[in-house]
Every structure is written in C-alpha cells, then in structure tokens.
C-alpha positions as CSV (number, residue, x, y, z in Angstrom):
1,X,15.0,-12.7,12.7
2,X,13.5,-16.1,13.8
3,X,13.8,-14.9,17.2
4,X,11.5,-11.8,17.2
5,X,9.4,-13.8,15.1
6,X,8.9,-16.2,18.2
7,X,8.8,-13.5,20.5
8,X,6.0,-11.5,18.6
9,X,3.9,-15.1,18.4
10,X,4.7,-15.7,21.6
11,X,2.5,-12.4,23.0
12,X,-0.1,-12.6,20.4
13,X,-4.0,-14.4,22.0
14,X,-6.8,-15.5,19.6
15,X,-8.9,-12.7,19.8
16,X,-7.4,-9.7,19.4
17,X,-6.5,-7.8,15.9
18,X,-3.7,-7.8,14.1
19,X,-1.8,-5.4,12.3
20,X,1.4,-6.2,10.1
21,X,3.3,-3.4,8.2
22,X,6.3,-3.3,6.3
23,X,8.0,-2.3,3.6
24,X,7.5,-4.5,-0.3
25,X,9.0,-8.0,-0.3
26,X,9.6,-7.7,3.7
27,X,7.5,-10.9,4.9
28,X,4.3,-9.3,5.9
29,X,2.1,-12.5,4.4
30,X,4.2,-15.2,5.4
31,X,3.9,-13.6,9.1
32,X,0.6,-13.2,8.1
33,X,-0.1,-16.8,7.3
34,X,1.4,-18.1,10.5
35,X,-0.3,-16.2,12.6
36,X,-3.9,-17.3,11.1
37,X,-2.2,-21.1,11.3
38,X,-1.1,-20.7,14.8
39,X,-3.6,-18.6,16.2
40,X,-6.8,-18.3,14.2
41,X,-8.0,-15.1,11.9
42,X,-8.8,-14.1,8.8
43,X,-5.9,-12.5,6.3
44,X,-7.6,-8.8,5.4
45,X,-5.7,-6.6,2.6
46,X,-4.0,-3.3,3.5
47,X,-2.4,-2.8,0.2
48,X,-3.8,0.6,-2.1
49,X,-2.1,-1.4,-5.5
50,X,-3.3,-5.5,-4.4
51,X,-7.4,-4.5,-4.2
52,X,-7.7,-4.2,-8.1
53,X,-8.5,-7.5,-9.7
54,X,-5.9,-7.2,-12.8
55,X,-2.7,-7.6,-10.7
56,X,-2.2,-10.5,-9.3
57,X,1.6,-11.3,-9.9
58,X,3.3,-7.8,-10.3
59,X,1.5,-6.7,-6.7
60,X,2.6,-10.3,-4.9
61,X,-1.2,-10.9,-4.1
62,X,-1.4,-14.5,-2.5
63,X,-1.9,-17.1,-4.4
64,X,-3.8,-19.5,-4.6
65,X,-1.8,-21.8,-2.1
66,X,-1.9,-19.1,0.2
67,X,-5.6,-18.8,0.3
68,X,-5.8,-22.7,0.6
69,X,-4.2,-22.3,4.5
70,X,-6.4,-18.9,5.2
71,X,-9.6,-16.9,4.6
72,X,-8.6,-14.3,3.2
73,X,-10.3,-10.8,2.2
74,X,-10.6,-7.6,0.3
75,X,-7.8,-9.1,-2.5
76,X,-8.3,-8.3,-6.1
77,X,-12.2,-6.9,-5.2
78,X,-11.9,-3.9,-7.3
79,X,-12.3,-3.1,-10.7
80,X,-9.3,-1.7,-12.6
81,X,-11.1,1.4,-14.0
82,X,-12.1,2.2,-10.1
83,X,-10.2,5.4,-8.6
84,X,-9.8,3.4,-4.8
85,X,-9.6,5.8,-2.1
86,X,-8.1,5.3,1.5
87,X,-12.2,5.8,2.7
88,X,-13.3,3.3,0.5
89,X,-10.9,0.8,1.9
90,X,-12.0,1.9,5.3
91,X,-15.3,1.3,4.8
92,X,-14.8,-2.0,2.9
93,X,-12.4,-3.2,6.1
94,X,-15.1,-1.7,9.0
95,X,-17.2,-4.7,8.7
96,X,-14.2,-7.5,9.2
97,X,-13.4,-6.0,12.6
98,X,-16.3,-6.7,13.8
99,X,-15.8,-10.8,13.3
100,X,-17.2,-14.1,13.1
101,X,-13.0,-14.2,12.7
102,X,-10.1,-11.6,14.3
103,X,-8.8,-10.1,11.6
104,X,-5.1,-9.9,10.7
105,X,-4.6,-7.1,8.5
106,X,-1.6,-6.8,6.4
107,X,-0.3,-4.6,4.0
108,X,2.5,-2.0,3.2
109,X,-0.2,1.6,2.8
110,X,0.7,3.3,5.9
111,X,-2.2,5.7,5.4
112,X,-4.6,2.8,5.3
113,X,-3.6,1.8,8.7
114,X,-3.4,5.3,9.8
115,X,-7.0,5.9,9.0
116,X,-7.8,2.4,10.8
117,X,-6.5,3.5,13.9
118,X,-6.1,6.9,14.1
119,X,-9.7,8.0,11.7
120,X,-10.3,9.5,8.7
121,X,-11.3,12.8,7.8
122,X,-15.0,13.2,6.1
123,X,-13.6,15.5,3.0
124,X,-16.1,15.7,0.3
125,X,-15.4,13.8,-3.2
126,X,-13.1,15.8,-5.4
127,X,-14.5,17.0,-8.5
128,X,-13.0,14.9,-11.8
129,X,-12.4,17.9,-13.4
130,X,-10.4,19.3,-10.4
131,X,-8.2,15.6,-10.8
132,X,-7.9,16.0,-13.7
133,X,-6.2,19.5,-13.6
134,X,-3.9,18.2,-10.9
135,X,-2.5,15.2,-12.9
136,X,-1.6,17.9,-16.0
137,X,0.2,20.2,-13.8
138,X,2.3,17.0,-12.5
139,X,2.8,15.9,-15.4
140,X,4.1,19.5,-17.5
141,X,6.4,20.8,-14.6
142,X,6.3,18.2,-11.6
143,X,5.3,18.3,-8.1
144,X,6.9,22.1,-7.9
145,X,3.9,23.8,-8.9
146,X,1.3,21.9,-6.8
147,X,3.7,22.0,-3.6
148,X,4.2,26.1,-3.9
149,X,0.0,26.0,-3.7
150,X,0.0,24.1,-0.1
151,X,0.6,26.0,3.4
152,X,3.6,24.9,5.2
153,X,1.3,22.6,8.2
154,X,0.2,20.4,5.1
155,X,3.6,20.6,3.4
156,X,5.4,19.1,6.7
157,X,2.4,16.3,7.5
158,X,3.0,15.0,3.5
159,X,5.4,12.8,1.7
160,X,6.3,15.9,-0.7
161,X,8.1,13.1,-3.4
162,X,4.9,11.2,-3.4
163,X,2.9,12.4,-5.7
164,X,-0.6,11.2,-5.3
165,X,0.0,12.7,-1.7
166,X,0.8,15.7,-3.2
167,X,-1.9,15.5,-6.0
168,X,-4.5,14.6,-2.8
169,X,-3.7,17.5,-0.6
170,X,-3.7,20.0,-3.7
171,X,-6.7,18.9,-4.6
172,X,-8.8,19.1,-1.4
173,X,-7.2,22.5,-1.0
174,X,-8.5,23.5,-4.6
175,X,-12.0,21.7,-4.3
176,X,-12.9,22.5,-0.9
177,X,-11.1,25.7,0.1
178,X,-9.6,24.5,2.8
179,X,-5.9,22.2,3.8
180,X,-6.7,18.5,4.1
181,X,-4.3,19.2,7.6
182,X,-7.6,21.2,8.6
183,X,-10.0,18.8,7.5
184,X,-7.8,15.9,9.0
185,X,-8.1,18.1,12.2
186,X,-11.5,17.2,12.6
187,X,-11.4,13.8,12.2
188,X,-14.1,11.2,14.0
189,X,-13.1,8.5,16.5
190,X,-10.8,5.8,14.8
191,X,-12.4,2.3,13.4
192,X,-9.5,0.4,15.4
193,X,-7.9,2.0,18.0
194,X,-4.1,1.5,17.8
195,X,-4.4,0.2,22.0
196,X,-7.1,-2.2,20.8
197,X,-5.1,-4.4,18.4
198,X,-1.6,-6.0,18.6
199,X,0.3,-3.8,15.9
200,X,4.1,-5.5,14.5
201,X,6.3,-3.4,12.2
202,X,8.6,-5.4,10.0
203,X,11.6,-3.1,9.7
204,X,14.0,-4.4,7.1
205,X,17.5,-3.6,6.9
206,X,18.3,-1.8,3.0
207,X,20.6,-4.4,1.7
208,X,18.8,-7.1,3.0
209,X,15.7,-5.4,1.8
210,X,17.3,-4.4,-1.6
211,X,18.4,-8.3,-2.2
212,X,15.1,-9.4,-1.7
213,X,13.4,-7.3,-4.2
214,X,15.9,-8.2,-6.6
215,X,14.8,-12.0,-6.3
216,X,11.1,-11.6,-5.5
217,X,10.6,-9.8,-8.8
218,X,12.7,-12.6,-10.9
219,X,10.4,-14.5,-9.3
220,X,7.4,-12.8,-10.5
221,X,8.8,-12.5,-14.1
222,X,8.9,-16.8,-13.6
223,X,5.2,-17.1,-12.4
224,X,3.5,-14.8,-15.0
225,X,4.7,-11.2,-14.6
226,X,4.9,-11.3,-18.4
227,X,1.6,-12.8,-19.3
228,X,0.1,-11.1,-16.7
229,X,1.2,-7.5,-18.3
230,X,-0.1,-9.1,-22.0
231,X,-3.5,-9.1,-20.7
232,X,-3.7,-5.5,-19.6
233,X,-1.9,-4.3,-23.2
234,X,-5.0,-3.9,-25.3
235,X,-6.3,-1.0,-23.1
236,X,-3.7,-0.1,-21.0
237,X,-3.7,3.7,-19.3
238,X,-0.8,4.8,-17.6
239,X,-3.0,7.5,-15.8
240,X,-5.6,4.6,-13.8
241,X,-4.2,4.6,-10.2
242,X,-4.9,0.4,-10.7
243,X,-1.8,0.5,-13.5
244,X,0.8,2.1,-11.1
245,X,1.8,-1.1,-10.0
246,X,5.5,-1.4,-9.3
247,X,6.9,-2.5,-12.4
248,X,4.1,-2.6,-14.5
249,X,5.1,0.6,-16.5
250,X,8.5,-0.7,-17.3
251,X,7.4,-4.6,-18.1
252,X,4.6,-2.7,-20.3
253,X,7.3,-0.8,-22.3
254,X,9.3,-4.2,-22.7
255,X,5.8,-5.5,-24.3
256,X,6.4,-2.8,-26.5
257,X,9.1,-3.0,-27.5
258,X,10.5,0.2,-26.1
259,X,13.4,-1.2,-24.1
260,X,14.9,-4.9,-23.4
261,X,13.6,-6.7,-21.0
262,X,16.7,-7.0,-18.6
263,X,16.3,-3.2,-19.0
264,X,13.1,-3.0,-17.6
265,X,14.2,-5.4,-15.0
266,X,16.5,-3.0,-14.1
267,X,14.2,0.5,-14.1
268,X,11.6,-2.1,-12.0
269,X,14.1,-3.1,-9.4
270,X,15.4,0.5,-8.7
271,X,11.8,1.9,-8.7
272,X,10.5,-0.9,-6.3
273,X,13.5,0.0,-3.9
274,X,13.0,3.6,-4.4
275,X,9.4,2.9,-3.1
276,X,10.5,0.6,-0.2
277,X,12.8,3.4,1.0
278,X,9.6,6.0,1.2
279,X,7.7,2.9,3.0
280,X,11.0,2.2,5.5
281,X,10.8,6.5,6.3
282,X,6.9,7.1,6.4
283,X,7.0,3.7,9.0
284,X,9.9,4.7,11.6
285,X,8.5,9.0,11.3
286,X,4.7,7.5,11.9
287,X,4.4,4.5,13.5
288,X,5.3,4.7,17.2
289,X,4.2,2.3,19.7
290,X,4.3,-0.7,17.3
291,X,6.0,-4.0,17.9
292,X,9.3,-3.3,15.9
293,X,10.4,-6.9,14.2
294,X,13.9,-6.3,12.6
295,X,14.8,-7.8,9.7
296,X,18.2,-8.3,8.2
C-alpha cells in the first residue's frame, strides 16, 4: 500500500486539483492530509452525511488536530434540519476551484464527484409534498413500488438498493413528468473536468476494509460516539437526511434503551460494511480513468 501511496505523490504538482474517493474508513483524509503537507491545498468535503454540523464523530469528520495541519472546507456548514442536495454541494464547492489554494477534494459520495466533473442536470426543486409521498411508499411496501414507476434507462443508470436514489429519480419523474436519465441528458459543461484534475481511487480489499470498520467505529464509541448521539436525543427524526448517519439509528436505539449496546455495535458495523460494499461497486462500475490505489 505504501508503495502506490509514493507513486501517486510522486506524479502529483502544486497546482493542480485533487480528487480522492473511496469507500468509509479506507484512508481518504489521511491521503488527504499528506498531500496538503507535501504539496500545498486546501482539504474540501465530498461527503453528503459530514456537511451537517451535528455529526462530527459518527461521520469521522476531522478533528480538530486534523484541521491544525490544513485549511479545510465545507465540514459541518450545514444545518441538521437542511434537506442537502448534490446541487447545493456543487454550488457551495464551485467557488474553491477557482483558488487562492488548489483544492484537494475528498470524500466517499460518488455522485458529488460525478456532478464535479461530469455536470449536473438543472431539474427543478421537488415539491415537499411530492417527498413526502415518496418516503410513505418506502416506508409501507419498500423500494418495489417506486422502482415498477421508473423506465428501464433510469432503472439501469440507479443504485436500485439505495433508496434516496430511488426516492430521487421517482420523484423527478412524478414532479416534473419527465426521467431524471432525460434531464441528466441535458446536462451543462462540468465545474471540473475529470482531465483537468489528478483523480486517485482508493480501492480497498473487503476484509481488509471489513477489519477496519470494525476498529474505526470502536474508536468512535471511545472519542464521543455516545455523547455525541445524547445531544441529538431530545429532537431526534429518523426521516432528516442529516440523521442517516451510519450508525446513528442503532447507537440512538441503545440510548433508548431498545437494544444493548454491543447490539447496536453489531447492527452498526454490518450496516457501515453493507454501505462500503455499494461505495466499492458504484466506484469500479463509474469511475474509469482514475488513479486506482489498492488497498489491502
């Protein structure tokens, strides 16, 4: 692993952007860090769950002895109750490409970085009302329902077991009349061309992966998980995107009182490996042409 590490350094200038991705608890900061120590550049976010200002722990956001070696930018900047959307990220990020620093942008969203360099379509805001719908049919009878609604172009472009993908495209096809595959059809010209930046995949092995997560989030439950999930008790809401923070549900239900708390270790460590195995297939299906690092 130190190898690549070396050899990716090695090619990387002052100037140029760059772009880490990887799946949850694969290294992305640390690279991150090293880079902006070695080379210069400021440490920009590309994580949908580590923009909301009441996770800091559970989503592995630096801390603060990370942000004493780099600037570092668009972390914790949003407000829990805020419904953050891959466009409001984009425009939030547009600005920090254009300097005083390079930026080195980090994260594990692949469809943050998609819309960096490949664009975003314009689609019009969806309707609350027309959200709201699409969360109570997930929630009766599952994805099933909104996945029979979608035509087969949109159904092939999705992740059909993610469901805010799933809740997205249904919803743009109920709002607007039309498949978010044809409104991504007619997308503008990208913020950040993928030939303009210096793009590295971290691509983790699973067991290597799977042994990491299992220490990272002891690690978490060591340096606050705990406390961290006490202060988002008293008006806690399943339903905000800001509370689907791996293992946030499961710690909440230990605060509870609904279940131990090795057992919601346990739920928190299969769901965070669960989610690192969609990350580890969206990344090798999407992201062709990066600088592959592997790992493990």
């Amino acid at each position: 692993m130190r190898s690549d590490y070396d050899a990716v350094l090695e090619e990387i200038d002052n100037h140029t952007p760059v772009l880490i991705a990887g799946p949850t608890a694969s290294g992305k900061s640390d690279l991150a860090l090293t880079i902006a120590e070695q080379a210069g550049g400021v440490i920009v976010n590309a994580d949908a769950l580590q923009v909301y200002e009441n996770w800091s722990v559970l989503t592995a956001r630096p801390q603060p002895q990370d942000l004493a070696r780099a600037d570092h930018a668009l972390y914790g900047h949003v407000a829990k109750t805020v419904a953050y959307t891959v466009g409001d990220w984009l425009r939030d990020v547009t600005p920090l490409l254009q300097g005083p620093q390079r930026p080195i942008i980090v994260g594990g969203t692949g469809l943050f970085f998609r819309a960096l360099t490949e664009g975003l379509a314009e689609i019009p805001q969806i309707p609350a009302d027309i959200r709201d719908q699409a969360q109570a049919i997930w929630k009766d009878a599952g994805l099933d329902p909104l996945l029979s609604d979608l035509d087969p172009t949109t159904k092939a472009s999705i992740d059909t077991e993610n469901p805010a993908r799933v809740m997205r495209a249904w919803e743009v096809q109920r709002a607007t009349g039309r498949s978010i595959k044809t409104w991504q059809n007619n997308t503008p010209a990208p913020a950040l061309p993928l030939s303009d930046s210096f793009a590295i995949l971290l691509d983790a092995d699973k067991d290597w992966l799977s042994d990491r997560i299992s220490r990272r989030f002891d690690l978490m439950i060591g340096s606050g998980a705990l406390e961290e999930v006490d202060q988002n008790a008293a008006d806690w809401n399943p339903e905000l995107l800001a509370n689907r923070a791996i293992g946030a549900p499961e710690l909440m239900a230990y605060a509870k009182g609904e279940m131990s708390l090795d057992q919601a270790k346990t739920q928190a460590i299969i769901a965070t490996r669960q989610y690192a195995k969609r990350q580890r297939t969206w990344f090798r299906k999407r992201m062709i042409g990066w600088h592959r690092v592997a790992l493990g």
